[in-house]
C-alpha positions as CSV (number, residue, x, y, z in Angstrom):
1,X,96.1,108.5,92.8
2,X,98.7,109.4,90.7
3,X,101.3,107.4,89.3
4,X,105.6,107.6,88.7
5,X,107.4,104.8,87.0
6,X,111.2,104.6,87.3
7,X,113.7,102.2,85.4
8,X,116.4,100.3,88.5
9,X,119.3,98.9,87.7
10,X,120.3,96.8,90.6
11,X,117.1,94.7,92.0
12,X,117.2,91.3,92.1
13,X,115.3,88.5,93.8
14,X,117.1,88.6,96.3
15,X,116.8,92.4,97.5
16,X,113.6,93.5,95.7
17,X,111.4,92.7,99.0
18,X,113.5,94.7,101.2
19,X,113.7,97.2,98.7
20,X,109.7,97.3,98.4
21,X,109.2,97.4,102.0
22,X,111.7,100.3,102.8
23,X,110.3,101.9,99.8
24,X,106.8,102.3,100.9
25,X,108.1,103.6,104.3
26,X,110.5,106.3,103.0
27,X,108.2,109.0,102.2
28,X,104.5,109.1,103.9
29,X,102.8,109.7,100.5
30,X,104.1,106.7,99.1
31,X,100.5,104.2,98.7
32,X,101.8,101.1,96.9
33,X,105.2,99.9,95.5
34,X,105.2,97.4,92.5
35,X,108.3,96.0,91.0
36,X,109.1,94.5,87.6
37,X,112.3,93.4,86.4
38,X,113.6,96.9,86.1
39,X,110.5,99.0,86.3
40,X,109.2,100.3,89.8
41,X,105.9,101.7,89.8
42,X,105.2,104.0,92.5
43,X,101.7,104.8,93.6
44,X,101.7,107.9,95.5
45,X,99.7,111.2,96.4
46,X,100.0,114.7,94.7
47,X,102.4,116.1,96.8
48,X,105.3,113.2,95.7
49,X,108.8,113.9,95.5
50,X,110.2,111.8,92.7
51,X,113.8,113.1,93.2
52,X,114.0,112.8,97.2
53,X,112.2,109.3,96.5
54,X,115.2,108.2,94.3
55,X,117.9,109.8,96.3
56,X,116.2,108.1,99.8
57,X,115.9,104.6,98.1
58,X,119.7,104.7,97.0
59,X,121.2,105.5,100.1
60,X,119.0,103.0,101.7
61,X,120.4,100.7,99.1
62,X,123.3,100.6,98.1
63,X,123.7,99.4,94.5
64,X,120.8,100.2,93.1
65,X,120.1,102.9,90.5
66,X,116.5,104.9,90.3
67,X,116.0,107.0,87.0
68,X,112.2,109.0,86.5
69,X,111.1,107.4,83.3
């Protein structure tokens, strides 16, 4: 399975569960969420959107910012 990292501004302790378990509900193609400081790691299939990803995850979110590293 392939693999996207993103750098997020935004995630703390606080939100980074909710954040992880909307994440990995947002698209159907997302396999596995992992989050580190300010790196997210998405495991996903071939067929992944990284910009409606972002854009889904920020509006679910407010305050937090996605960029495709």
């Amino acid at each position: 399975m392939a693999q996207t990292l993103f750098k997020a501004t935004g995630i703390t302790a606080d939100n980074k569960e909710a954040i992880k378990d909307s994440a990995l509900t947002i698209l159907s193609n997302v396999k596995w969420i992992n989050i580190n400081d300010d790196s997210v790691v998405v495991t996903h299939g071939d067929d992944f959107d990284a910009d409606a990803f972002s854009s889904a995850l920020q509006n679910a979110h407010s305050g937090i910012s996605l960029t495709k590293s």
